[in-house]
MARBA-3410 file (N, C-alpha, C, O; in Angstrom, 1 decimal):
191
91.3,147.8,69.1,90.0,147.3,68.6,90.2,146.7,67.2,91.2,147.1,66.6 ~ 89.4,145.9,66.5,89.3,145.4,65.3,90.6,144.7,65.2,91.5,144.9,64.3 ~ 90.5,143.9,66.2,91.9,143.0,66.7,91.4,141.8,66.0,90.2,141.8,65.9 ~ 92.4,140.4,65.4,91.7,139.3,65.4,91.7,138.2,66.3,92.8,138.0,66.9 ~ 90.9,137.4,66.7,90.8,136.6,67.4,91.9,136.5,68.4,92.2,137.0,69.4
92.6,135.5,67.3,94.3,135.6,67.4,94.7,136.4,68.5,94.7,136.2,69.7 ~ 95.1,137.6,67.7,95.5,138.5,68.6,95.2,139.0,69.8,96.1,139.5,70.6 ~ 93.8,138.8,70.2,93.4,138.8,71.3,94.0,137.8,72.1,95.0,138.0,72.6 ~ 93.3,136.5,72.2,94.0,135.4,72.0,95.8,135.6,72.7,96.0,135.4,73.9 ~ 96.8,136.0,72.0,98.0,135.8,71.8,98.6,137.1,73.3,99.7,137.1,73.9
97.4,138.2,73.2,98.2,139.2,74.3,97.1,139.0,75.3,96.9,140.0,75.9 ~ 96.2,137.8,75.8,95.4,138.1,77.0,96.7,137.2,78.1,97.2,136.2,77.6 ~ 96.9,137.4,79.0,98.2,136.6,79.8,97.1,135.2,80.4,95.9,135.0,80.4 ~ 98.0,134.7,80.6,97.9,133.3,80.5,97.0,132.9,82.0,97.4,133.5,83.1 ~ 96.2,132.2,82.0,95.3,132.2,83.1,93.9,133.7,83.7,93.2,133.8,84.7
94.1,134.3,82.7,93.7,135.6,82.3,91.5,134.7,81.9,91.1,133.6,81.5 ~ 90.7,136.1,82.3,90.1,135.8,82.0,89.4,135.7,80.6,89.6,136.7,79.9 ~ 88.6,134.5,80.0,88.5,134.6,78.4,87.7,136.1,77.8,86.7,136.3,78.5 ~ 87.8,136.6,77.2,86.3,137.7,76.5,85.3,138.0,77.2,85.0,138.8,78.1 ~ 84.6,136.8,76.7,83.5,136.4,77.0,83.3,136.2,78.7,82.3,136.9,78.9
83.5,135.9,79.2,83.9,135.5,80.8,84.0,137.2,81.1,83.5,137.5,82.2 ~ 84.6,137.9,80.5,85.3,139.2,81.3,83.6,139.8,81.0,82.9,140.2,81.9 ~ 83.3,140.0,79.8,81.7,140.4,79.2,80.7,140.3,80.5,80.0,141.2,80.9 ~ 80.8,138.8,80.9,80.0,138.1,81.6,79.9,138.7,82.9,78.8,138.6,83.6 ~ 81.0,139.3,83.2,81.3,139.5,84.4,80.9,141.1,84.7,80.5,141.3,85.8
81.1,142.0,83.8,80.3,143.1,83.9,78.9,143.4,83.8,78.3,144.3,84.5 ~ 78.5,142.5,82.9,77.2,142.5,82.7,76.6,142.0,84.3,75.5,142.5,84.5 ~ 77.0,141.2,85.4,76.3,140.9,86.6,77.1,142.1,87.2,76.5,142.6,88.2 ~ 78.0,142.5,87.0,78.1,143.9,88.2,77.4,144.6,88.0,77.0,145.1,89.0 ~ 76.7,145.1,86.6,75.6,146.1,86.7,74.5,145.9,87.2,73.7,146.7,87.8
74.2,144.1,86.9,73.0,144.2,87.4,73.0,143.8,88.9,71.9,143.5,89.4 ~ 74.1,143.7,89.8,74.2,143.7,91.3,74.6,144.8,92.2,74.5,144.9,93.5 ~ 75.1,145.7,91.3,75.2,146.6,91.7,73.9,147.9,92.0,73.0,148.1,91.2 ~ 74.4,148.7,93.6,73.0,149.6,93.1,73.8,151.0,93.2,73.1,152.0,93.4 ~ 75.1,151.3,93.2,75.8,152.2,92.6,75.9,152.8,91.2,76.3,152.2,90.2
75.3,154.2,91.1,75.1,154.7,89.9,76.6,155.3,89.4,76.8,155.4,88.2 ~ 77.2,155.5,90.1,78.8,155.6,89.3,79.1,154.1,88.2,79.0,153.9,86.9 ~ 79.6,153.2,89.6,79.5,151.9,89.1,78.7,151.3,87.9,79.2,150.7,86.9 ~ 77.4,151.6,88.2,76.5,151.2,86.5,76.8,152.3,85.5,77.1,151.9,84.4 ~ 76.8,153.6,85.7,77.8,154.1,84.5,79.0,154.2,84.1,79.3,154.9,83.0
79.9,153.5,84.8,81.0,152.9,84.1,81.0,152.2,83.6,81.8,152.0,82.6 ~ 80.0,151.3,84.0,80.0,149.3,83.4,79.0,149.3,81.9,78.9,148.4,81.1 ~ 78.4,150.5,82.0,77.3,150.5,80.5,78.1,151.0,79.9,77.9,150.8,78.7 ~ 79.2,152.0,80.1,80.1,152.8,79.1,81.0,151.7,79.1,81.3,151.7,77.9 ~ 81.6,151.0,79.5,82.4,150.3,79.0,81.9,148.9,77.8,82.4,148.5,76.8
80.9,148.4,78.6,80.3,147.7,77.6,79.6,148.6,75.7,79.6,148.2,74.6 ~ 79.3,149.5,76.0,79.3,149.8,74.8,80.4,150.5,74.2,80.4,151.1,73.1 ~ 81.7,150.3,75.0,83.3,150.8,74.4,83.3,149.3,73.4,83.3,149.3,72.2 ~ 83.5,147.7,74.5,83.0,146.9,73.6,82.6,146.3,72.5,83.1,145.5,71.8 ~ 80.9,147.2,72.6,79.9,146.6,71.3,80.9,147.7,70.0,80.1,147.6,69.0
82.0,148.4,69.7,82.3,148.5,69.3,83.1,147.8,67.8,83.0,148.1,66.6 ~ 83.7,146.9,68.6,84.4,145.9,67.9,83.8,144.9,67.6,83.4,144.2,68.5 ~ 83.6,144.5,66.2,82.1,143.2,65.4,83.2,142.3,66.7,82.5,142.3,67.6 ~ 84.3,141.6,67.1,85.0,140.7,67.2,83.7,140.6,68.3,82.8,139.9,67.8 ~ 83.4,141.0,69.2,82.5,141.1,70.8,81.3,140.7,69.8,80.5,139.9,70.3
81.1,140.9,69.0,79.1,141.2,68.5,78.6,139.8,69.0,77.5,139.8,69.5 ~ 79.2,138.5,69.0,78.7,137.7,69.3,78.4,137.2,70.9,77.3,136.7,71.3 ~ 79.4,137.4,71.5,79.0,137.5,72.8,78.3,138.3,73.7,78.0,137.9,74.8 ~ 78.0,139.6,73.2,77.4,140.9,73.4,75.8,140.3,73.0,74.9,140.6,73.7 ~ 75.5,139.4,71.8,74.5,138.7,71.6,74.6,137.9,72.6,73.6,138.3,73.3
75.3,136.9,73.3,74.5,135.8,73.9,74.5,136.3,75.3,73.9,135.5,76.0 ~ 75.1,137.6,76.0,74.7,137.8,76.8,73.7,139.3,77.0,73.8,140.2,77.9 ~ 72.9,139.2,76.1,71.8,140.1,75.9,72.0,141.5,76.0,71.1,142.2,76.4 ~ 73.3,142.1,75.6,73.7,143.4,76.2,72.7,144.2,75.4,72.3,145.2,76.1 ~ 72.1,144.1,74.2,71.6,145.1,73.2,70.0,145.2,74.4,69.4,146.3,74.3
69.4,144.4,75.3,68.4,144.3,75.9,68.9,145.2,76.9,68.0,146.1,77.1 ~ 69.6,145.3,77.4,70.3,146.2,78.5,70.5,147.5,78.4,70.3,148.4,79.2 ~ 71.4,147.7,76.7,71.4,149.0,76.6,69.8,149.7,76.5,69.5,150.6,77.3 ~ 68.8,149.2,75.2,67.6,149.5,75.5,66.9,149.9,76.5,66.2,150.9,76.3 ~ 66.9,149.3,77.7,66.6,149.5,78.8,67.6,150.4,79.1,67.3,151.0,80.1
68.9,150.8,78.6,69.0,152.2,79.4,68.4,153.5,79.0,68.4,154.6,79.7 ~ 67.9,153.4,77.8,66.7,154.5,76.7,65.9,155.2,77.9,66.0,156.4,78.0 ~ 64.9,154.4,78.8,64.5,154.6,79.9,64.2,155.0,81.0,63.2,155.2,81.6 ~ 65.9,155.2,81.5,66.3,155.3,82.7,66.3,156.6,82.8,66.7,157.2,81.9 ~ 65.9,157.3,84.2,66.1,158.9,84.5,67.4,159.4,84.3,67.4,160.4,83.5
68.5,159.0,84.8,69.8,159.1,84.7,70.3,159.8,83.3,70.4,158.9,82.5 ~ 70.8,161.0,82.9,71.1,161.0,81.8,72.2,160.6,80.7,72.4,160.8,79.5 ~ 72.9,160.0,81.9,74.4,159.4,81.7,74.1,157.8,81.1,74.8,157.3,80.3 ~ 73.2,157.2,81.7,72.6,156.0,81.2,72.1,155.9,80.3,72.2,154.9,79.5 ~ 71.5,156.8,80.1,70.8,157.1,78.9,72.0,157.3,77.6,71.8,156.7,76.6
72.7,157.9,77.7,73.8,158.5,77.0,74.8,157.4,76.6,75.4,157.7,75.7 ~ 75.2,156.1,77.1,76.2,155.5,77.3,74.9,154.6,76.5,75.4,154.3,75.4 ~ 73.7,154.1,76.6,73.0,153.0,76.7,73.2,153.7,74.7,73.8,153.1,73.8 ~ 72.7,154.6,74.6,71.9,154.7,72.9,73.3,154.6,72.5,73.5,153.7,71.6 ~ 74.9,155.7,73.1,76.1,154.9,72.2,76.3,153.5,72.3,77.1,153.2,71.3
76.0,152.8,72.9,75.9,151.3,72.7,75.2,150.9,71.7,75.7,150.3,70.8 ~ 73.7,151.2,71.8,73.1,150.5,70.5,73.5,151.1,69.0,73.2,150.3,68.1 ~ 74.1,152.4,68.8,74.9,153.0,68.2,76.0,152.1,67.8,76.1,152.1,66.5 ~ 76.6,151.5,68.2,77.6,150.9,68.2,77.4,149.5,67.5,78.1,149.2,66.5 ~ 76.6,148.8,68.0,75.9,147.6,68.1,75.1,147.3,66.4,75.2,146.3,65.7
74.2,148.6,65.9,73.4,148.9,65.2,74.3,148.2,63.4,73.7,147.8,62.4 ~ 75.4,148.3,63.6,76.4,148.3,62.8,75.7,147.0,62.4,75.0,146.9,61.3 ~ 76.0,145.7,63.4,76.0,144.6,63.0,74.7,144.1,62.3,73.8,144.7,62.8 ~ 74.3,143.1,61.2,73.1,143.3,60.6,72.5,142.5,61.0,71.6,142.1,60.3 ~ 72.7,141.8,62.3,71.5,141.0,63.0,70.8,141.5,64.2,69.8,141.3,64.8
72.7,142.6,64.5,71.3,143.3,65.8,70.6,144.3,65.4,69.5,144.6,65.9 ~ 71.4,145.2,64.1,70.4,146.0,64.0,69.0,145.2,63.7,68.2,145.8,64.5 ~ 68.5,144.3,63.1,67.8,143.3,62.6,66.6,143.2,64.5,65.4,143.4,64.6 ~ 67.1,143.2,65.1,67.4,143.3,66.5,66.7,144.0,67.8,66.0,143.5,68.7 ~ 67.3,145.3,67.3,66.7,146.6,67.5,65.4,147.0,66.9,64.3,147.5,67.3
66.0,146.7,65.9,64.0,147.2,65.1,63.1,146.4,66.1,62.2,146.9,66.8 ~ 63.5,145.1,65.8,62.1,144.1,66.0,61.8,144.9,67.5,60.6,145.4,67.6 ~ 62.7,145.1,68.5,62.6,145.3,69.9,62.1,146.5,70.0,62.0,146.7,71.2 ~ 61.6,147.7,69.3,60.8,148.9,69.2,62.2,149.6,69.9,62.1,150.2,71.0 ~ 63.4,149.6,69.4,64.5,150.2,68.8,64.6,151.6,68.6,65.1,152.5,69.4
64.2,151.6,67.5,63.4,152.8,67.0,62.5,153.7,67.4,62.5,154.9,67.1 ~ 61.8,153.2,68.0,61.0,154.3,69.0,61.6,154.9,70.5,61.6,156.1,71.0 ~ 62.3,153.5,70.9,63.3,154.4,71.9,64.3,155.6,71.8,64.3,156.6,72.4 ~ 65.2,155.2,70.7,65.9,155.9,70.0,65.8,157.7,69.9,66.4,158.7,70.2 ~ 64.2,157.1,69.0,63.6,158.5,68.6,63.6,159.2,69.9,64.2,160.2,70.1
63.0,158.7,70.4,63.0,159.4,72.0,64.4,160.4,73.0,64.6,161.3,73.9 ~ 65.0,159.5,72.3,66.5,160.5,72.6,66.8,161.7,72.2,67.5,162.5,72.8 ~ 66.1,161.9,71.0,66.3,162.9,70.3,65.7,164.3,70.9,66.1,165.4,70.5 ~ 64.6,164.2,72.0,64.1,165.2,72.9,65.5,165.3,73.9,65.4,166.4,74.4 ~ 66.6,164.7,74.3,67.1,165.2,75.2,68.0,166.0,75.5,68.6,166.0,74.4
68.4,166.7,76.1,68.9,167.8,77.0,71.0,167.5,76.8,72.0,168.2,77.1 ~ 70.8,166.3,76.4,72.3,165.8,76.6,73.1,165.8,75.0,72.8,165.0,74.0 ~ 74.1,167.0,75.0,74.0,166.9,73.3,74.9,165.6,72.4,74.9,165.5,71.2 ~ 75.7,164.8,73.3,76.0,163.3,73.1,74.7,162.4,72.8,74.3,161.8,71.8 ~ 74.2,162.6,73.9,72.7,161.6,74.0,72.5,161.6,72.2,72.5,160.7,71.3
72.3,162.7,72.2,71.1,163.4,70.4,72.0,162.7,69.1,71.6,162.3,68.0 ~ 73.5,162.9,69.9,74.6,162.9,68.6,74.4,161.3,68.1,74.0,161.1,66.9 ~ 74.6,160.3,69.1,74.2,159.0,69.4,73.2,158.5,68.8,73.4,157.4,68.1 ~ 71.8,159.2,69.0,70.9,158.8,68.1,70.3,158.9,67.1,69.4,158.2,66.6 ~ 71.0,160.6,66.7,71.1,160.5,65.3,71.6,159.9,64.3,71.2,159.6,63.2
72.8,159.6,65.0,73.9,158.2,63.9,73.4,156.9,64.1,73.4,156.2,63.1 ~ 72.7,156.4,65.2,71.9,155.2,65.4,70.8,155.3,64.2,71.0,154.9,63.1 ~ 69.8,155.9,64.7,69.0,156.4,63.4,69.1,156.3,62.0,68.2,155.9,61.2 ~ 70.5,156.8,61.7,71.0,156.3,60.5,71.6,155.0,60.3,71.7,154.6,59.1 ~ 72.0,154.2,61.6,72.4,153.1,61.1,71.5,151.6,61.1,71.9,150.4,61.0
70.2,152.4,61.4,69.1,151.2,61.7,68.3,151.6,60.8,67.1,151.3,61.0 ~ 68.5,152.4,59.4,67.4,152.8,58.3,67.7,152.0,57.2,68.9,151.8,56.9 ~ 66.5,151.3,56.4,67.1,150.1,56.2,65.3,150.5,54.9,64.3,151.2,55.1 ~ 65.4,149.9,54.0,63.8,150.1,53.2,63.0,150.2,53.9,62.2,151.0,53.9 ~ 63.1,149.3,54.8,61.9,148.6,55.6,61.5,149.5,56.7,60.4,149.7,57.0
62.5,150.1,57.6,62.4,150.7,58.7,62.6,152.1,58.2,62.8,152.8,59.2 ~ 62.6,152.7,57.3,63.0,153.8,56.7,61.6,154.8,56.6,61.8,156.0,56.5 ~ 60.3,154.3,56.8,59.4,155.2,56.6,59.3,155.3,58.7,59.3,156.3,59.3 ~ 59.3,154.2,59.2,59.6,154.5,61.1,60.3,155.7,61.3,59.7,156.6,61.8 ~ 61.6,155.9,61.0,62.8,156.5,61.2,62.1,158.1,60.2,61.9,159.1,60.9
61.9,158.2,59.5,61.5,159.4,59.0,60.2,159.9,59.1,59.6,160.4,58.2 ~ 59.7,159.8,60.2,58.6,160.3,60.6,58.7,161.5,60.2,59.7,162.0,59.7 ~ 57.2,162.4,60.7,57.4,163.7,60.6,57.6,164.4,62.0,57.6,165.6,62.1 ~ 57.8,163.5,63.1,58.0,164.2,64.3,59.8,163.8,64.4,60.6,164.5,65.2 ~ 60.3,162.8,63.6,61.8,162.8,63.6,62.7,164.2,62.2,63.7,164.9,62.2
61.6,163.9,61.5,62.4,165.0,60.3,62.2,166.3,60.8,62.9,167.3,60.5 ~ 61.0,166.6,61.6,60.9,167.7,62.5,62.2,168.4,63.2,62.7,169.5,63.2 ~ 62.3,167.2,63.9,63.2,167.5,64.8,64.9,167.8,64.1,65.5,168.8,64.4 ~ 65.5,166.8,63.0,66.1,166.6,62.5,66.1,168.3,61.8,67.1,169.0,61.8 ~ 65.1,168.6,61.3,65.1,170.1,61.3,65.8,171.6,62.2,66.6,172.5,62.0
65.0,170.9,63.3,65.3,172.0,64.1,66.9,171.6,64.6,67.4,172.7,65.0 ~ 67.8,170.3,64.8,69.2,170.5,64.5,69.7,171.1,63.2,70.5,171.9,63.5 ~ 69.5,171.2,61.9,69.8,171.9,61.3,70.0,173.7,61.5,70.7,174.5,60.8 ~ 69.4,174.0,62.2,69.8,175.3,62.4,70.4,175.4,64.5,70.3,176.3,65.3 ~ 70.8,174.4,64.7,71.8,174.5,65.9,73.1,175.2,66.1,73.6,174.8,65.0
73.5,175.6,66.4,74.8,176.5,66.3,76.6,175.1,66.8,77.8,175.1,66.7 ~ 75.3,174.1,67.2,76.4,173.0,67.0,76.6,172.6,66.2,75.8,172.1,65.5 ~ 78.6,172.9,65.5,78.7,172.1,64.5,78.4,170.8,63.9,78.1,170.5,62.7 ~ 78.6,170.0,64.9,78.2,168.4,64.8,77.1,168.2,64.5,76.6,167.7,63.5 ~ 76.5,168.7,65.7,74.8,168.5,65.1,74.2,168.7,63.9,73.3,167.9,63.4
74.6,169.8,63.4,74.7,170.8,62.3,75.0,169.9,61.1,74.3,170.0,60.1 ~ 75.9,169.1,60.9,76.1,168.7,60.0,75.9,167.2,60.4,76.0,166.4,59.4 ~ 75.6,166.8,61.5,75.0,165.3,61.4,73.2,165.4,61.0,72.5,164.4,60.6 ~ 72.7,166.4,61.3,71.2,166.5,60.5,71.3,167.0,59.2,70.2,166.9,58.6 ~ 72.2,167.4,58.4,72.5,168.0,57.3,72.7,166.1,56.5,72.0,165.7,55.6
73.6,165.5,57.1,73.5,164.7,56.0,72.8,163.9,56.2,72.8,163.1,55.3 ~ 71.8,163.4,57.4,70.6,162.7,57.7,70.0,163.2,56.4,69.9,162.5,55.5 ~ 69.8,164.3,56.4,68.8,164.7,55.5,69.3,164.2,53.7,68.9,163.2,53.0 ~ 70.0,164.9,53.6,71.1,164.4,52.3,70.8,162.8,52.1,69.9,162.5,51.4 ~ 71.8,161.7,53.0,71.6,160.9,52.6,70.6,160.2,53.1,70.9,159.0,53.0
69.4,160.2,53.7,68.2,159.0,54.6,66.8,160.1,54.0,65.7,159.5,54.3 ~ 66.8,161.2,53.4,65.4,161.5,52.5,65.1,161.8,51.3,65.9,161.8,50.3 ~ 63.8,162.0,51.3,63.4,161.9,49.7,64.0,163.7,49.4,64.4,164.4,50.4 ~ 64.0,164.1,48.3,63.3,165.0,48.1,62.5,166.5,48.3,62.8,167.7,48.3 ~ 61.3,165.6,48.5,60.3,166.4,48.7,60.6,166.3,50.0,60.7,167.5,50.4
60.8,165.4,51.3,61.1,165.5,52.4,62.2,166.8,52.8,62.0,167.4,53.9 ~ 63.4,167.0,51.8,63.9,168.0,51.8,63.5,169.7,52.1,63.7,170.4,53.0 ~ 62.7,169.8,50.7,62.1,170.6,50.7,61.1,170.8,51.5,60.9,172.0,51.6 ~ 60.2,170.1,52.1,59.5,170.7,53.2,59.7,170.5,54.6,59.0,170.9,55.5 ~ 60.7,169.9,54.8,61.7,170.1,56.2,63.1,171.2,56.4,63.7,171.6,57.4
63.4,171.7,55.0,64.8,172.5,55.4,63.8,174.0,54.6,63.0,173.9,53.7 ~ 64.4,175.0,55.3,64.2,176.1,54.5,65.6,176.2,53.6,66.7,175.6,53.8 ~ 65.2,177.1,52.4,66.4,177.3,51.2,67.8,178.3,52.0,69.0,178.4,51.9 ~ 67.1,178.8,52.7,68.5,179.8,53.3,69.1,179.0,54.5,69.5,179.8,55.4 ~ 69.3,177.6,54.9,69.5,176.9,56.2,71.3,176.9,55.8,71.9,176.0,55.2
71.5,177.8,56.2,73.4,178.3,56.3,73.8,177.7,57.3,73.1,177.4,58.3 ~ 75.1,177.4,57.1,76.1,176.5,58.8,76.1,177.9,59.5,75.9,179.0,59.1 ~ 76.5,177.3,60.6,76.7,178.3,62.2,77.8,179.1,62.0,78.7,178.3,61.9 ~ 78.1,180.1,62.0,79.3,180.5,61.4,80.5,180.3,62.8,80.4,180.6,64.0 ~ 81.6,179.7,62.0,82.7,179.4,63.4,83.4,180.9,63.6,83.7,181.8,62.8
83.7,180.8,65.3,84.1,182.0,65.2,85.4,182.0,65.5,85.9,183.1,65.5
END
């Protein structure tokens, strides 16, 4: 990953399909496909992709950030899970996050944060943070997100544990601190 052109370029074999073409090409298996293995392979792989800024543009023209969205949605929780690490991924770049917002992003997102899947949560808590921005920053800190964002602070998951710890740290005021964390909110002790 974080290959350049070039290099892509220089190790795809010769008559090999281009990037973009190979992108293109997953993107209609998901959507011809009505195998739920198959579409959760092809959404986890595409957001292994939106990884690397080198894809962000093709990932743009073939509407993947519309796709993952729409996996926010879906009953499936694996879809769901693969779709928000995509926009997770995605969120990076400052046109789609730009992107996401406009597309009510953000409210899907939030929405993750109810789920059952502790990837799903991890996903959209770092999304979360990576689509907080002046402007979307009072959306993102609701009081039903810093709520919640709360109640991971006292999870016995480390990760979680300290991915709402520095949500809080670095994405609130203050006063949001103090009346979302209690003074005695100790890490989970490892055992």
């Amino acid at each position: 990953m974080f290959q350049s052109r070039e290099e892509i370029d220089r190790r795809t074999p010769r008559g090999s399909l281009s990037r973009l073409s190979y992108l293109q090409q997953l993107v209609t298996e998901f959507q011809t496909t009505t195998n739920l293995d198959c579409q959760r392979e092809v959404i986890a792989n595409l957001g292994n992709f939106a990884y690397d800024p080198l894809n962000y543009d093709h990932l743009r023209q073939l509407n993947v950030m519309d796709l993952f969205l729409d996996m926010l949605s879906e009953d499936d929780d694996k879809l769901v899970e693969f779709g928000v690490s995509g926009l997770c991924n995605l969120a990076l770049d400052k046109d789609m996050k730009k992107s996401i917002i406009e597309n009510d992003g953000i409210g899907q997102v939030q929405h993750c944060l109810n789920s059952t899947n502790g990837e799903t949560i991890l996903s959209a808590v770092t999304c979360l943070m990576f689509l907080t921005t002046p402007d979307s920053r009072s959306a993102i800190c609701s009081d039903a997100t810093l709520s919640k964002m709360a109640e991971f602070c006292r999870s016995d998951d480390k990760r979680l544990y300290n991915l709402a710890q520095v949500f809080f740290q670095d994405y609130c005021t203050e006063e949001e601190r103090k009346k979302y964390l209690p003074e005695s909110a100790e890490p989970p002790s490892v055992p």
